[in-house]
N, C-alpha and C positions, 0 to 999 in steps of 0.2 A: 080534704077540702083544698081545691085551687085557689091562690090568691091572684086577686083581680091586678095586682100591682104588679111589673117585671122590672128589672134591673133598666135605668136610660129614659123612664117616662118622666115626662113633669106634670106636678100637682101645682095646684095654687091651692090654699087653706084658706079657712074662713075667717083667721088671724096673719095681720100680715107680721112680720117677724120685727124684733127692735130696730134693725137696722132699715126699715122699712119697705124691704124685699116681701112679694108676695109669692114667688114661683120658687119652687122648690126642686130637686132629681133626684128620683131613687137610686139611689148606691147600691144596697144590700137589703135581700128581701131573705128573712131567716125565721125563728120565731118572732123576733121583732120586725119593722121598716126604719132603716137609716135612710135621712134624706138628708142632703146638702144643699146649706140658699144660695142660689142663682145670683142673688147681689154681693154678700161677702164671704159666703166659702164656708161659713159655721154648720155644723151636724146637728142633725138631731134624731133622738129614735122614737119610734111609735111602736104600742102594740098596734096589731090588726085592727083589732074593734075600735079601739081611738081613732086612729087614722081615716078608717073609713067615715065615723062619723065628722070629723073636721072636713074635710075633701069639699073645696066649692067648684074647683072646675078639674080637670085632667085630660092628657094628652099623651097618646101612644108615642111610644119611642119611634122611629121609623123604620129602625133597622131589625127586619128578622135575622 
């Protein structure tokens, strides 16, 4: 099974995060998703199936 996420994309979630960042960047795509927020730099990891059902918007990285 391919994951639809790669390393450089940004997600926005359908929670925006404490610090009230909503745009997120995948770091590391493993068993898990680690993403770091766009507003203060905080991690977080995701299973697969989490992730995808939080995901409200997404945007390819631009660099093959």
């Amino acid at each position: 099974m391919e994951s639809v996420f790669k390393s450089g994309d940004t997600l926005q979630l359908k929670k925006a995060h404490a610090c009230g960042g909503q745009w997120w960047q995948v770091v590391r795509v493993g068993v898990d998703i680690k993403l770091q927020c766009k507003t203060c730099g905080r991690f977080l990891n995701f299973s697969r199936d989490d992730l995808k059902k939080n995901v409200k918007a997404y945007k390819p990285s631009s660099g093959e």
